[in-house]
Structure formats: C-alpha cells, structure tokens
C-alpha positions as CSV (number, residue, x, y, z in Angstrom):
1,X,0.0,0.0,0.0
2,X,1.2,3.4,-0.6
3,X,-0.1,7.0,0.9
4,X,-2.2,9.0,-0.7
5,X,-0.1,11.3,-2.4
6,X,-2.2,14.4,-1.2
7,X,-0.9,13.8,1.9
8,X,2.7,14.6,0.4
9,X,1.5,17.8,-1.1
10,X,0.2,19.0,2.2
11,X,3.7,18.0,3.3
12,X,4.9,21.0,0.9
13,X,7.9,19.8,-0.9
14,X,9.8,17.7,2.0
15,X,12.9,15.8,1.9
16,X,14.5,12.4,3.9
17,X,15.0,13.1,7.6
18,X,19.2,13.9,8.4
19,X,20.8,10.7,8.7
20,X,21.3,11.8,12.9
21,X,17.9,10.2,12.9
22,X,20.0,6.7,12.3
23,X,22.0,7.0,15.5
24,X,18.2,6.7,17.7
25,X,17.7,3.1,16.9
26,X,21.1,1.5,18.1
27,X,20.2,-2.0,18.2
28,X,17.4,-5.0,17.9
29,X,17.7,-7.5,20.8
30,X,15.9,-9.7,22.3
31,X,16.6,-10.4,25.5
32,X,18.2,-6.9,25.9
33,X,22.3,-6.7,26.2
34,X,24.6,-4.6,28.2
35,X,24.2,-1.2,27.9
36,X,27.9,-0.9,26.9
37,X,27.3,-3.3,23.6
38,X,25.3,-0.2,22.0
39,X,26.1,-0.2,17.7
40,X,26.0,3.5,17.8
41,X,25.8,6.3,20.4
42,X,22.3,8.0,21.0
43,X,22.2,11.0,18.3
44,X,19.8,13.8,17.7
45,X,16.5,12.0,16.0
46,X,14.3,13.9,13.0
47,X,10.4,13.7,13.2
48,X,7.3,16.6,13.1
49,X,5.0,17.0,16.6
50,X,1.5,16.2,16.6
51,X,-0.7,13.5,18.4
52,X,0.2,9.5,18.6
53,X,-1.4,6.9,19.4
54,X,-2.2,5.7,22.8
55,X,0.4,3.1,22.2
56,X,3.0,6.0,22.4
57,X,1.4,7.5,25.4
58,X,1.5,5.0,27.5
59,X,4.0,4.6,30.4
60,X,7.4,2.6,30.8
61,X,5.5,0.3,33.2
62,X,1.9,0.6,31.8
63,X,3.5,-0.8,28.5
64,X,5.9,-3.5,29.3
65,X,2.6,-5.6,30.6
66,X,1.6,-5.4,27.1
67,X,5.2,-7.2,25.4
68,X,4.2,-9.0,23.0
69,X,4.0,-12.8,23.9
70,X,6.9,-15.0,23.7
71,X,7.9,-16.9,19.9
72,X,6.0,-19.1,18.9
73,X,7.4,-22.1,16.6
74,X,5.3,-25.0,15.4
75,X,5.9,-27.3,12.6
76,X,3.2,-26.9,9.8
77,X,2.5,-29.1,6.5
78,X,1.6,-28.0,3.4
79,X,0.1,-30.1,0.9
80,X,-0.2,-28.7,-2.7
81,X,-0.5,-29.8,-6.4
82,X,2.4,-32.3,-6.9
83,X,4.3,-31.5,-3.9
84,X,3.9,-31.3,0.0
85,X,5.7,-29.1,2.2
86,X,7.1,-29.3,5.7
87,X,8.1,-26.2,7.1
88,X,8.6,-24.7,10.4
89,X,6.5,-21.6,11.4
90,X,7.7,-18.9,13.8
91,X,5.5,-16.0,14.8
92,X,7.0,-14.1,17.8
93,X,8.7,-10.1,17.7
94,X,12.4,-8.5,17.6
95,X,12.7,-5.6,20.1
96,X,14.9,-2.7,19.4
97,X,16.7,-0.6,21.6
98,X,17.6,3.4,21.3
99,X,21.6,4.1,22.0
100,X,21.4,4.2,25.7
101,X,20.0,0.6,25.6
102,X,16.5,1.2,26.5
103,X,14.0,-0.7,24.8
104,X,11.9,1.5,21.9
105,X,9.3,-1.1,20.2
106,X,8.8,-4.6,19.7
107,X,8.6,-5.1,15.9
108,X,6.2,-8.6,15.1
109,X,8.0,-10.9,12.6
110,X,6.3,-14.0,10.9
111,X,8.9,-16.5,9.3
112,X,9.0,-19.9,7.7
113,X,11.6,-22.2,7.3
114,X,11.3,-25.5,5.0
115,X,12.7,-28.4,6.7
116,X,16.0,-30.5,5.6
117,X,17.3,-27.9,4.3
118,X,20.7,-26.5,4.0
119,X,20.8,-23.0,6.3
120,X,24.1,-22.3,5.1
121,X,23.1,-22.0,1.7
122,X,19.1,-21.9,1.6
123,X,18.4,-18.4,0.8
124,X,15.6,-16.6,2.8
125,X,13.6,-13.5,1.9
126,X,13.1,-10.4,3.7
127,X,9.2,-9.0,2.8
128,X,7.3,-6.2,4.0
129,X,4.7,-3.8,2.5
130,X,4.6,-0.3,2.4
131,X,1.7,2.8,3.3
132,X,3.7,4.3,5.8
133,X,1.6,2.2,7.9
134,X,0.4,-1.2,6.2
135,X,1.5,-4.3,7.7
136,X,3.1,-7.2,5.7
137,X,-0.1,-8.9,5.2
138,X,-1.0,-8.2,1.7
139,X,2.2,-10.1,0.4
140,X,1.9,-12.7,3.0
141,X,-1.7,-13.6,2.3
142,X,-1.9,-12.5,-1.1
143,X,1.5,-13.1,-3.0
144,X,4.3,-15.0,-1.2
145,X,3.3,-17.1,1.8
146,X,2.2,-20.6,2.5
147,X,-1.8,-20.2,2.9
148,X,-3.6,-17.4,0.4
149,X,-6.8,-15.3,0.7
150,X,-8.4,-15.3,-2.9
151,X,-8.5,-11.3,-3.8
152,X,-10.8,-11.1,-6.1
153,X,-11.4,-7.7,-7.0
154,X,-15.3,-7.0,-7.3
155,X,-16.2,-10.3,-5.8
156,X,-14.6,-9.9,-2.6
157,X,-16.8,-7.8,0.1
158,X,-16.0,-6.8,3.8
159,X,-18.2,-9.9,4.6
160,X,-16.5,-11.8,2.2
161,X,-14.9,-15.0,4.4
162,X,-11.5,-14.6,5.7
163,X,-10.5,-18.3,5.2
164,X,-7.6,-18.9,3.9
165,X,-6.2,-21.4,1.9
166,X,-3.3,-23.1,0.7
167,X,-0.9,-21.1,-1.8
168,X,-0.2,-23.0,-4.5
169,X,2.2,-20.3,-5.6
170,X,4.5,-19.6,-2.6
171,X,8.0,-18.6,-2.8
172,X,8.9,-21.2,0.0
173,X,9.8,-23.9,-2.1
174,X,12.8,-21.6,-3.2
175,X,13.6,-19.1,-0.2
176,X,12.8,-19.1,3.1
177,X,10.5,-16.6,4.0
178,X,10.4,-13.5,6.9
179,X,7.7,-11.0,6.5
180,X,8.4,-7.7,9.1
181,X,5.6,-5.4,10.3
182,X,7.0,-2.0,10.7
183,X,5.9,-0.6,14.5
184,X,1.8,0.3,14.4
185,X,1.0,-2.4,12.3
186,X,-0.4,-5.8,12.5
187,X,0.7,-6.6,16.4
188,X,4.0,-4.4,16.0
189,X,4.2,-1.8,19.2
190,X,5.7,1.0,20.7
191,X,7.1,0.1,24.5
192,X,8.3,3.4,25.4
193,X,6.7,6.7,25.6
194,X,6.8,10.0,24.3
195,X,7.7,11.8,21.0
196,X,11.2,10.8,20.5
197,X,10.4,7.6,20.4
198,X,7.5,7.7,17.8
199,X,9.8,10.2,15.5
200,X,12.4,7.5,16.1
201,X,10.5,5.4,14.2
202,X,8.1,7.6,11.7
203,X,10.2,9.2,9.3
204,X,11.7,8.1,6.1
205,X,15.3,7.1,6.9
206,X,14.5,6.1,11.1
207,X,12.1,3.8,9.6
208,X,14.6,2.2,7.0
209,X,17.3,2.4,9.9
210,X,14.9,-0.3,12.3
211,X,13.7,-2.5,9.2
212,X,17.6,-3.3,8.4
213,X,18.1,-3.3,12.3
214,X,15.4,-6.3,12.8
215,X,16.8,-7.8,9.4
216,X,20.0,-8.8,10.6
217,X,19.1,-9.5,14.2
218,X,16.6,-12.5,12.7
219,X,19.6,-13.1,11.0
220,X,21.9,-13.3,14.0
221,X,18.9,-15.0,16.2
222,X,18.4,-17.7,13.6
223,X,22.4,-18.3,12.7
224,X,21.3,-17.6,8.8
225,X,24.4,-15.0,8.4
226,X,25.8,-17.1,5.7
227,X,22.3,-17.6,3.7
228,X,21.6,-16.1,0.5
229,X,19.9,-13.0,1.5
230,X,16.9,-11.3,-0.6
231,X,14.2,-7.7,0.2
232,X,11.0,-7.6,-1.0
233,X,9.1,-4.9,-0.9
234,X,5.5,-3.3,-2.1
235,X,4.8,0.3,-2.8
236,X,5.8,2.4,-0.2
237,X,7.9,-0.5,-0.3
238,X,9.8,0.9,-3.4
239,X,11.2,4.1,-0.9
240,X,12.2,1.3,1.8
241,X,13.8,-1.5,-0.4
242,X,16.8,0.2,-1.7
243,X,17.5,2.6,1.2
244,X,17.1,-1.0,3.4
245,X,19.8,-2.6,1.3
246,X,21.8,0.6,1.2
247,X,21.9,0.2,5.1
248,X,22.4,-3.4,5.1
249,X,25.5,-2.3,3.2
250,X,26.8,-0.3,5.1
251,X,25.9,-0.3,8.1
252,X,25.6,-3.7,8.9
253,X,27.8,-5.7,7.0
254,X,25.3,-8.0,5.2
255,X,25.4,-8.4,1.6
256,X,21.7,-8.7,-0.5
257,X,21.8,-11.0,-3.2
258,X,18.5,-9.7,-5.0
259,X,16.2,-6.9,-4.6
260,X,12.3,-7.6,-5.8
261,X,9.7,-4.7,-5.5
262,X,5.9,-4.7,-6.5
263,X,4.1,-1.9,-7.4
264,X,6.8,0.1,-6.2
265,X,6.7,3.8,-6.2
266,X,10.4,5.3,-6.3
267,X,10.3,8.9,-6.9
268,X,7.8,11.5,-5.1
269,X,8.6,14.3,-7.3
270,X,6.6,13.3,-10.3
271,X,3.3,13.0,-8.4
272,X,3.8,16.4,-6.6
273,X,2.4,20.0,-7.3
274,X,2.2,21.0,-10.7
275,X,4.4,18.1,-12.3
276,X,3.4,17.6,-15.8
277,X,5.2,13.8,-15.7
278,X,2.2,13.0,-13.0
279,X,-0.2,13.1,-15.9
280,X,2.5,11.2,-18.8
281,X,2.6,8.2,-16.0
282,X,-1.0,8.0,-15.4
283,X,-2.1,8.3,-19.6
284,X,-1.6,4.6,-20.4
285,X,-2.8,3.1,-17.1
286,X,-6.0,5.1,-17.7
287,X,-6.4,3.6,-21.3
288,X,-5.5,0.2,-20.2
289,X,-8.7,0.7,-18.4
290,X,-10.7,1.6,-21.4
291,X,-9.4,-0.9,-23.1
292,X,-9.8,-3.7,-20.5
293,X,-13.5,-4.8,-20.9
294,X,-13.3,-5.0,-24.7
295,X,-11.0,-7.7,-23.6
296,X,-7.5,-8.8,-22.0
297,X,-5.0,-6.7,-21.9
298,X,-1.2,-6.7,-22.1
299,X,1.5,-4.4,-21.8
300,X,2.2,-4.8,-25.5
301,X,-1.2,-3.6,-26.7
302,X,-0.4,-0.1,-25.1
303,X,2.5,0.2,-27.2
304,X,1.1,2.8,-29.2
305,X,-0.3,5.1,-25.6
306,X,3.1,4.5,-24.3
307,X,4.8,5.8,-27.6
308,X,2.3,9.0,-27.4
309,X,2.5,9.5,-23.9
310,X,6.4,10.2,-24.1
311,X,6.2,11.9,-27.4
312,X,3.3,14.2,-28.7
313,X,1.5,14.1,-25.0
314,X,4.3,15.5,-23.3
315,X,5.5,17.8,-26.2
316,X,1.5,19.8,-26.3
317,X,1.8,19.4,-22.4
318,X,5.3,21.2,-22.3
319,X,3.6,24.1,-24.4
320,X,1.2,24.8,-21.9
321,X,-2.9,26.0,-21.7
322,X,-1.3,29.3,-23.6
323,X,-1.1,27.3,-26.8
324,X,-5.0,26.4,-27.4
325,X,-4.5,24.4,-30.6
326,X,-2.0,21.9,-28.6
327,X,-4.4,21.9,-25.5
328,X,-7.3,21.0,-27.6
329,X,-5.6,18.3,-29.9
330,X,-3.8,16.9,-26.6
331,X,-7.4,16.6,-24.7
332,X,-9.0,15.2,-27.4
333,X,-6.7,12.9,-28.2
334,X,-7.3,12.1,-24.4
335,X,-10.9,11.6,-25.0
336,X,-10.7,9.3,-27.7
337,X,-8.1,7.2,-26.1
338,X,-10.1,7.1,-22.3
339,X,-13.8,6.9,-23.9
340,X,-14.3,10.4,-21.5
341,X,-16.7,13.3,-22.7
342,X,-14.8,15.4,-25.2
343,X,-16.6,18.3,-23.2
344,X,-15.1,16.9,-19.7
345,X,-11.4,16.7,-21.2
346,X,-11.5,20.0,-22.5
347,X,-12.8,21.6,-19.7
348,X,-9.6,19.5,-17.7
349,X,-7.5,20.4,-20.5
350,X,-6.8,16.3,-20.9
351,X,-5.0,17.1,-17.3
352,X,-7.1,14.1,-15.6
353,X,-5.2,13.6,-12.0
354,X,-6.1,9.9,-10.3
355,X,-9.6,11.3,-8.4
356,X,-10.8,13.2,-11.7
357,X,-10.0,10.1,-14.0
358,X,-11.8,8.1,-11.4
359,X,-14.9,9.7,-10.8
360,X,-15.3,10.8,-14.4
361,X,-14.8,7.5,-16.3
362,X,-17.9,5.7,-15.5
363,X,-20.0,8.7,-14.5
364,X,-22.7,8.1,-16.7
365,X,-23.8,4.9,-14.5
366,X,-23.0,6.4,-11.0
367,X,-19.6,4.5,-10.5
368,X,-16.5,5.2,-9.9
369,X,-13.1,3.1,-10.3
370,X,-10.9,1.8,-7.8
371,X,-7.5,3.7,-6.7
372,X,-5.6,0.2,-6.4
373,X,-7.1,-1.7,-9.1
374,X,-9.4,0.8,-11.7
375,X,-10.5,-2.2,-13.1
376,X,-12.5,-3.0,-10.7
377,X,-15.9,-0.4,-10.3
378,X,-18.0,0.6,-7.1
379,X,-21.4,3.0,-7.0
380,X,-20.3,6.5,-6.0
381,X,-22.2,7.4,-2.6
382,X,-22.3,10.6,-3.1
383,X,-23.1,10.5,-7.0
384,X,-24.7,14.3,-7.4
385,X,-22.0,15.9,-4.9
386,X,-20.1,18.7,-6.2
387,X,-16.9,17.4,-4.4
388,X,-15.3,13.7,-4.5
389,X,-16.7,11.7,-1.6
390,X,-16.1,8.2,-2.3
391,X,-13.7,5.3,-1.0
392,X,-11.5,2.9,-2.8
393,X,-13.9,-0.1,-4.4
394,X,-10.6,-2.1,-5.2
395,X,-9.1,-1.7,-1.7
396,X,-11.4,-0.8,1.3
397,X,-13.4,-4.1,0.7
398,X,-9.9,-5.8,1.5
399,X,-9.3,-5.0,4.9
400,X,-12.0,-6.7,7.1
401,X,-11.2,-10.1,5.2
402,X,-7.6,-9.6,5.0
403,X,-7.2,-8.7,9.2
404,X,-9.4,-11.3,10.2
405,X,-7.1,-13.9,8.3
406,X,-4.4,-12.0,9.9
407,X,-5.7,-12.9,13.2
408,X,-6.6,-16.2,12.5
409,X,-3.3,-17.4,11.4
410,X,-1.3,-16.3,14.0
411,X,-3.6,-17.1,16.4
412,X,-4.8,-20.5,15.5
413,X,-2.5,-21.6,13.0
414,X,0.8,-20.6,14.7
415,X,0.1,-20.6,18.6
416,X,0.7,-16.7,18.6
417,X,-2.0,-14.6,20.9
418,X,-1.0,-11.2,21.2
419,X,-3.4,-9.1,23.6
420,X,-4.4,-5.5,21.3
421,X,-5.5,-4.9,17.9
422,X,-3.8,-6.5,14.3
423,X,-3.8,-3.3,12.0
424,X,-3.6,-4.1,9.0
425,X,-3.4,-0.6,7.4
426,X,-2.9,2.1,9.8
427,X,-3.9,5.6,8.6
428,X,-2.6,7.3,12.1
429,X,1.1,6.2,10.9
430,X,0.8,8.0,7.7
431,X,-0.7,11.0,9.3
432,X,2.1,11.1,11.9
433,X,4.8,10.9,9.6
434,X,7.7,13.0,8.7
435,X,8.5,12.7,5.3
436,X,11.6,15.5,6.0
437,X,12.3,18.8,5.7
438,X,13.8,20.7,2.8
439,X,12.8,21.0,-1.4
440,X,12.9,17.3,-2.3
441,X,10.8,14.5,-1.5
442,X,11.6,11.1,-0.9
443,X,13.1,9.2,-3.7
444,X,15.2,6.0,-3.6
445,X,16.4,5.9,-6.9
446,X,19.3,7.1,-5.6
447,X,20.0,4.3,-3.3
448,X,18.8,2.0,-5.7
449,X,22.0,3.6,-8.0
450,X,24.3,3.1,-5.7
451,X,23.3,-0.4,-4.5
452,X,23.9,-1.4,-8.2
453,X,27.2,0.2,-8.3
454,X,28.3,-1.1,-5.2
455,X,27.6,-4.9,-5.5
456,X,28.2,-6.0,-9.5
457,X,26.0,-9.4,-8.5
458,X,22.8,-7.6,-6.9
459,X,20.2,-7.9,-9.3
460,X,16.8,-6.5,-9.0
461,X,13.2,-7.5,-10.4
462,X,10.2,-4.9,-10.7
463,X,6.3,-6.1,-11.0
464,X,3.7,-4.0,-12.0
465,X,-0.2,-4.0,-13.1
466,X,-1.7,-2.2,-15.7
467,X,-4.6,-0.9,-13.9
468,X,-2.7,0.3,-10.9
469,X,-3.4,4.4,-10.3
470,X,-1.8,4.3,-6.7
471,X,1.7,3.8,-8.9
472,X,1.4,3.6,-12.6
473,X,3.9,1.5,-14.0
474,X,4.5,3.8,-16.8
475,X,5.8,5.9,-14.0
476,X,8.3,3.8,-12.8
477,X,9.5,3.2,-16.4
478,X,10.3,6.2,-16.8
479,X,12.7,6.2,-13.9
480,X,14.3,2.8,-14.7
481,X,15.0,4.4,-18.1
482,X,17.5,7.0,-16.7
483,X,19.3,4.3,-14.6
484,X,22.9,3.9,-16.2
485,X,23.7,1.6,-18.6
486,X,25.7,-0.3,-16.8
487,X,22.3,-2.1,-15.0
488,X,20.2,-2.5,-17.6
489,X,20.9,-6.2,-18.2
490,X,20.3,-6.7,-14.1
491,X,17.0,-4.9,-13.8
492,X,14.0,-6.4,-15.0
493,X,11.3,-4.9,-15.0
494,X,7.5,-6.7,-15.7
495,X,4.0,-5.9,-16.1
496,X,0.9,-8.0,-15.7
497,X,-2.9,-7.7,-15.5
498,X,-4.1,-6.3,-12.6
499,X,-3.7,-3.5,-10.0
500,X,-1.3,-2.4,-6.9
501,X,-2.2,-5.8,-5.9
502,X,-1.8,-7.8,-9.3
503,X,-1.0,-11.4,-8.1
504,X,-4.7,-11.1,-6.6
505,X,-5.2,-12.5,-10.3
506,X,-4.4,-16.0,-11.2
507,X,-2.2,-15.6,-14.0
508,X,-0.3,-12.6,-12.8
509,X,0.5,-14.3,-9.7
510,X,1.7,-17.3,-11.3
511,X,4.1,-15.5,-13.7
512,X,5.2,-13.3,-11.3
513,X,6.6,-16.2,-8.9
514,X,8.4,-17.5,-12.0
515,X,10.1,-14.3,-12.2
516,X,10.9,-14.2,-8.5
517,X,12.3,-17.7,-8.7
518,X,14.3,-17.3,-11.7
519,X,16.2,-14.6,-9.9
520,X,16.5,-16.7,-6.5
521,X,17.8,-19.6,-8.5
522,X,20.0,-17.7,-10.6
C-alpha cells in the first residue's frame, strides 16, 4: 500500500530526515544486552510534533505488561498440487533498543523455514509492504506465503470469508521466508513513551534504519548470516527496499543477493504539485482501463499510448494552456483514447489527475473506479456531490477479510496470541509521519543507484499491473529508463494484469513467482 499522495502535497515539498535520525535506533535484541554493547551512540532524532497513538502514550511500566507474547514455533504441513511441504512456522517479535539501551518497540515478525534444508546455503527472503503504515499482510496472504486469501477484486466484500487457503504459488519452495511489520502495524508496538520515540520510528530514513536493524538481528537469532539473502518490498515499499539494502551495506555488514519490488513507487517528485510527468505516468494506465473490458489486456497492446505518452503528449503538455491548438488536440486525443466526454477533457485540458480520471470514467452509471485496481468499479455514494466523496472499491473491501485472516493465522494456525488490535493498514502512521524537511521529497532511486554500483551481483526485479493508479507502472519506467547503462541487463522490469495488488489474479500471480524464482535460483 502506498499513501495518498495528497498527503505529500500538504507535506509541501519535503525531503528524507538527516541521517542523525539513524544513530536513535542502536540496536534490535531480544533479550536486551549490556548497555555498553550499544552499535551507535544516542544522536539527535528527525520527526514533526502532533498526536500519537495511545500506544505512544503509555507509560514505561503501563507498557511493558503489554510485550508482546513469547515466539512461537510450530511445525506446519503443506500439501499442494504435486508436492507437500514441511516447514517450520515462527511468529513471535524483535525488540529494538535506542543508544542508551533502553528498549523502543517490539517489531512482530512472521517466518518460515522448510525443513531438511541446507541453512548455510538456503536463501531466505526479507518481505514487507509499504503505506507508511500497512503491515506485511498483503504479500503474506496475497503473494508470497504458505496459505492465500483469494482477492478477487469485485467479488470480494468486507463480509466476504476470511478463510484462507493453501498457496499454490509460494516462494517457500525456493527461499525461506520472513515477512516484518513495521511498528503500528499488525501486532508491531511501541514500549516506550513519548515523542522521541514515535519520530524515532516515523520518518523516512529512522524507519529504513529499524527495518535493516530487525533484518539482521533474525539473522543473527536464527544463525542464517551465511544464507543467500533477498528484500522484497510493495509500494511504499519501493522508498524502503533500496535505502534497506543501502543500510544493510553499510551499516551492517550483510550483503543482499536480489532486490524484488511490487508496485513500487520510487520517486515522489513526479506525483507532486504541478508536475506535468504526473499526468504522462498515469495516460496509459487510464487507457488500459478503457481498453480492459473489450478484452485482455497486455502491456504490448499499449505500445502505441506509451509511444504517445512520451512523445506528442508530453511535447502539447510542455507548451502549456497558452497554446489552445495543442491543449485542444492533446485533450481530445485524451478523449478518444479514455472513452471520456470530449466536453469533460476540455474543460480538464486532458490534465485528468487519479480522483478526476476516477470519478469521471464511468460517470454516466453512478460509478466510480478503484484507486488500487481501476478495473474494478464501485457506485459513488455521493453521486450528485459537487466534491469527490467516495472510498477505494478495489481496496477498502480488503481490509476486514484480509485482518481477520491475519488474526486467524497467527492465532490459530501458529500458537501466537498477542493481547491488542492486528492493524492491518494504519492511517494514524501516515498522518504522523515525517517525510523531511527541505525542497525534495523522498526518492530511492538514488540508493537503488548506488546499490547497483556497489555490489556487480545484486540484481533487481520490478512487478507491475496495468490498472494500478496508486503507482502507474508507466511511472516507474520512466525512472528505470535514466538508470545507467551499466544495469540494464540486471534490472527487470514486468508488467501484468491487474492493479497495486496484481497477483490477486491468477495468472499474474503465477508468472510473477516465475520471475521471483528465476532470480533466487540464478
């Protein structure tokens, strides 16, 4: 999941926290060590004021009554077409300690380990999912782990059943698996109080700092230093997953052999203010849309958008509203290739942003598309209202399914009761956090340059869907195109069918673990 990018404009043109905010999170223990074994002294910590949760609030003593329960290993068996799987399950938490030693959060982690094999050599992937403030669920239960929740688009409902059921498709027959829930979501917690140590944790580069932090304490605690080691990330993800190697580099002296990100956004800046690439990266995800229920579509029958997008679109955008005759051609053109009102695309100057595009492509019947998937259509509650007023069709019906399998797994699956509330996409972490200070926003392409540069054997795989408006893939395109070419024969980059969440289809999912285990096995 990513944040709704209006939140970033409010933000007004931040950048990454100072790297003093790494010093605040020294180390990820469990039980705590000496306070004399601290990785880093205690340093000055970036973060923004403002209300937190009552988690935050609470006291040294009223929270360490709420720890999160001891691990919890059990051995599972998983029986699937033409194989069975045995595999040991361990639910249970990292805690992480500020410089001084003092204990900041306990951060949940899920893992799974097949059995027999080698741990020397058996690689094992790192997952998480993005927001700021979505747990790891939607890869575990959707994408990558041993039991799935079908997510399928218009036929799932909040009532839908939360039974899960065996993944036929899981990257555990190639890598072991660890999926991390940053602090705030699913069962992960803050254990001390105050504002330090929320902006500790909610900022771009402290929250990157504790992800790497509980990465190679599982590693230590599990005696997997030597594995194969792989990040996989979703969305917000795509900020996290090369800043997380970059720190694993660096800072902690563990090599990452791969580096796989779905629906990844990378670059803030093209989304913000008055960026005319926001509307070039959303053009052929919008037609894909109009072209979807004449039939299938594939990346390669949007050729001919993409070609137009970075070429005559961008040229009539580049001449601005001054220049009727280009504004006109380009928001016809618009019209014709999106199925909108000719009137509708003048009026917008064929400058449709993501809540325009949404609201305005099936107006005729009352609907609107879905943020996450705009394949997928709900009824617009407030259908006469001057002003947007409607959800996400493709992603709020998730949630209540999605936690309650959550729950259910750890809890009755894997022997792991936690008192409190799973969240499975926490809006209060968003709202709290501090995307920096400064002229830029976040990007990662940077790291994600220098991760290449550094290690000549990293390589890195890219999903997308077509019908994804939370981070077009044409977007991201874009940004892999100006990567050096020294990478381009280690960076792959895919499209498929679907939304944010495109392995919720079939097919998509099933080609998209192919990809994934072509680049483990490699």
């Amino acid at each position: 999941m990513v944040t709704n990018l209006p939140v970033l404009r409010r933000a007004s043109l931040v950048l990454a926290v100072s790297a003093f905010a790494l010093a605040g999170l020294a180390r990820a223990d469990d039980p705590p060590q000496p306070r004399s074994e601290a990785a880093s002294p205690a340093g000055q910590k970036g973060g923004r004021g403002g209300g937190a949760q009552s988690a935050t609030q609470a006291s040294p003593s009223a929270a360490e009554p709420r720890r999160l329960p001891p691990d919890s290993t059990t051995k599972q068996t998983l029986d699937l077409p033409g194989r069975t799987l045995n595999f040991a399950a361990t639910a249970g938490s990292i805690r992480v300690f500020d410089g001084k030693g003092e204990p900041l959060a306990d951060i949940a982690v899920t893992s799974y380990e097949l059995d027999g094999a080698d741990r020397a050599t058996r690689p094992v992937t790192f997952l998480f999912n993005g927001g700021p403030g979505a747990s790891s669920a939607w890869l575990q239960f959707g994408a990558a782990g041993p039991w799935r929740l079908p997510l399928d688009g218009e036929a799932l409902s909040p009532s839908a059943s939360p039974e899960v059921k065996p993944n036929a498709e899981t990257w555990l027959d190639f890598t072991d698996l660890v999926f991390i829930d940053p602090v705030s979501t699913g069962y992960s917690r803050f254990v001390a109080s105050g504002e330090d140590a929320r902006k500790s944790f909610y900022s771009v580069d402290g929250d990157v700092n504790s992800i790497a932090l509980v990465i190679r304490r599982w590693l230590e605690k599990h005696d997997r230093l030597t594995s194969p080691k792989y990040v996989a990330g979703e969305s917000y993800g795509g900020i996290r997953g090369p800043k997380v190697v970059r720190q694993l580099q660096l800072q902690h002296g563990i090599g990452v052999r791969g580096l796989i990100m779905v629906s990844p956004l990378l670059d803030f800046r093209e989304f913000t203010g008055t960026s005319l690439l926001q509307y070039v990266a959303t053009l052929p995800s919008y037609v894909a849309v109009a072209r979807e229920p004449k039939g299938p579509v594939k990346r390669a029958d949007l050729a001919d958008v993409e070609a137009y997008a970075r070429g005559e679109f961008l040229t009539d955008l580049v001449k601005g509203e001054a220049d009727k005759e280009a504004t006109n051609r380009l928001a016809d053109k618009v019209a014709e290739l999106t199925g909108i009102d000719r009137a509708v695309s003048r009026r917008l100057a064929g400058r449709f942003d993501v809540g325009e595009f949404r609201r305005e492509f099936d107006r005729k019947n009352g609907k609107v598309t879905g943020r996450y998937d705009a394949s997928v259509r709900g009824f617009d509650p407030y259908p006469d209202s001057s002003s947007s007023r409607f959800g996400d069709p493709s992603g709020d019906a998730l949630q209540a399914p999605l936690t309650s399998a959550a729950v259910d797994v750890l809890t009755r699956k894997l022997n792991w009761r936690p008192d409190g509330s799973y969240e499975v996409l926490n809006g209060a972490v968003e709202g709290h956090w501090d995307f920096g200070r400064g002229i830029n926003p976040p990007q990662s392409v940077s790291e994600l340059r220098q991760i290449l540069a550094t290690d000549a054997k990293l390589n890195v795989l890219v999903g997308h869907g077509l019908f994804d408006l939370a981070t077009p893939y044409f977007g991201t395109k874009r940004v892999l195109d100006q990567l050096p070419a020294f990478v381009t024969q280690r960076v792959k980059f895919v499209v498929y069918p679907g939304g944010h969440m495109f392995y919720s289809r079939d097919g998509s999912r099933q080609a998209f673990r192919s990809e994934v285990e072509a680049l483990i096995r490699e």
